[in-house]
FIRO-887827 format. One record per residue (C-alpha): z, x, y; residue in three letters. Coordinates in steps of 0.05 Angstrom, whole numbers. Each point is the difference from the previous one (the first is absolute). Example, Ala and Ser with C-alpha at 12.3 -4.5 7.8 and 13.67 -1.06 7.14 Angstrom:
up  east  north  aa
156  246  -90  ALA
-13  27  69  SER
***
This chain:
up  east  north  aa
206  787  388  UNK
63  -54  -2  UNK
57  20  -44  UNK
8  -50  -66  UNK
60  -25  -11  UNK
12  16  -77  UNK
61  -51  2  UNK
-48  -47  16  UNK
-54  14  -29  UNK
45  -6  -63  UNK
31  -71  13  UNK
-76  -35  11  UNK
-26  40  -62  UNK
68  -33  -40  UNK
-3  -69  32  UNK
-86  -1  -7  UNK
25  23  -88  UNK
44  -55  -7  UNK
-45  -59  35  UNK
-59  31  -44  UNK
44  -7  -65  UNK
31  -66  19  UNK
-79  -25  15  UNK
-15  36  -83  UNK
56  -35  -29  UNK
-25  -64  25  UNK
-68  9  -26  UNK
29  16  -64  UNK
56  -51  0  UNK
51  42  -1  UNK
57  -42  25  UNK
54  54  -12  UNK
-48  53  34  UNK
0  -48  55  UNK
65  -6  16  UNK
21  73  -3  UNK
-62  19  45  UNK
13  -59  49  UNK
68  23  7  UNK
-16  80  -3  UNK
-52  -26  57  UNK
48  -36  45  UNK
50  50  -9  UNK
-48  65  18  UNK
-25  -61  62  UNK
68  14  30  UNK
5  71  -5  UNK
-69  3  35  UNK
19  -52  56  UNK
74  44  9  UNK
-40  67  6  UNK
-41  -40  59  UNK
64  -33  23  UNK
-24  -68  -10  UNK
56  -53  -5  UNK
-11  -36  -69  UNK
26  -62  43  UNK
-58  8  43  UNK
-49  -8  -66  UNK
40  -57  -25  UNK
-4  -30  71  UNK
-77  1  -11  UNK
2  -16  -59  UNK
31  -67  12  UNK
-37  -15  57  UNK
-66  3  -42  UNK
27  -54  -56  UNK
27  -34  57  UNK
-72  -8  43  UNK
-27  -19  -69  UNK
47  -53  -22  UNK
-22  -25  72  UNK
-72  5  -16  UNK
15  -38  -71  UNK
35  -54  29  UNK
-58  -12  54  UNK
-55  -6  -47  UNK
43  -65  -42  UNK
-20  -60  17  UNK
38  -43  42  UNK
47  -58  -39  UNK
-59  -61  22  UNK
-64  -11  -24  UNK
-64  -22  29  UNK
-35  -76  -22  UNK
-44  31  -51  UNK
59  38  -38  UNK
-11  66  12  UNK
60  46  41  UNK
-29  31  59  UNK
3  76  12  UNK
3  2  74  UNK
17  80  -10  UNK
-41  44  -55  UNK
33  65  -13  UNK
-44  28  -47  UNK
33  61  -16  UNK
56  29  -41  UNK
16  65  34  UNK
54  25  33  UNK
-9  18  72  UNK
***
């Protein structure tokens, strides 16, 4: 049988609490409740991603590259500045989705 790590073990059960209250107090429209578990989330985020030694710039990195690929995707799917005889603007690219990557 593996061995647990309890530190761990500790940190997901702490960051898994706070993104299951942040979740409640938005249900409940809690906007205080929000903002202490978003922050009580991000903060218990960073001790879990030091105890795996990930660099925080490496999440930010991906982060960023995510909005970045869909600010490309949003600015493919407007239509170009002309417009076609009968007045409509084509859409020569359709992005028909809003997610991130």
């Amino acid at each position: 049988m593996e061995s647990v790590d309890i530190a761990l073990l500790r940190l997901s059960q702490k960051v898994g609490l706070h993104a299951t209250n942040c979740t409640a107090a938005l249900i409940a429209n809690r906007r205080d409740d929000i903002i202490r578990e978003s922050a009580s989330f991000l903060k218990a985020l960073e001790q879990l991603w030091a105890h795996e030694t990930v660099d925080p710039a490496d999440i930010w990195t991906e982060l960023l590259r995510r909005l970045e690929v869909a600010e490309l995707l949003h600015q493919l799917n407007q239509p170009p500045h002309r417009k076609k005889r009968s007045g409509k603007v084509p859409r020569p690219w359709r992005i028909t989705t809003s997610k991130l990557p």
